[in-house]
C-alpha positions, 0 to 999 in steps of 0.5 A: 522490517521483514519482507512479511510486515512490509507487504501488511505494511503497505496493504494497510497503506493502500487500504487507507488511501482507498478509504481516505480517497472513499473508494470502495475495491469495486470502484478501484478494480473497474479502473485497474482491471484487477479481481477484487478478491486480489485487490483484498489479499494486496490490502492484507498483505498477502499478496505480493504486487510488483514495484510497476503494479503499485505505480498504476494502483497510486496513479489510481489513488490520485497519490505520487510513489514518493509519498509511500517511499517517504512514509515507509522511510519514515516508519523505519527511522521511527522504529529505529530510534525505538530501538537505539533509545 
C-alpha cells in the first residue's frame, strides 16, 4: 500500500466511524477544535495527519487505535493472499 491509498484508506475509515457513530464534521470539529474544511481533506485522504492527532480524533469517535491498526492489518493481508493466490 503506497503512502497516497493509505492516507484515502484511513480518511475513508474515519468518515465511516463518524458516520457510523452519526456525526456530522461540525459536531467532531467542536470537540477536536480543528477547521471543518481540514477535517474534510482528512476524510479524503488529503490531508496528512499526525500519528498523535489520529489518537485524539479516535478518542472522539469513542473508538480504540488498536481497531485501526488491526483493520489496517487485516486489509493488507487480504490484499496479499489476492496477490500470491
Amino acid at each position: 500500500m503506497s503512502e497516497e491509498e493509505f492516507y484515502k484508506w484511513l480518511g475513508e475509515y474515519l468518515r465511516d466511524l463518524r458516520k457510523l457513530k452519526k456525526q456530522t464534521q461540525e459536531e467532531i470539529c467542536k470537540s477536536y477544535h480543528l477547521a471543518r474544511s481540514s477535517l474534510a481533506n482528512i476524510e479524503r485522504g488529503r490531508h496528512v495527519i499526525s500519528a498523535y492527532n489520529l489518537y485524539l480524533l479516535l478518542q472522539i469517535l469513542d473508538v480504540p487505535l488498536e481497531s485501526l491498526l488491526r483493520n489496517n492489518y487485516q486489509e493488507i493481508s487480504n490484499s496479499r493472499k489476492e496477490i500470491f493466490y
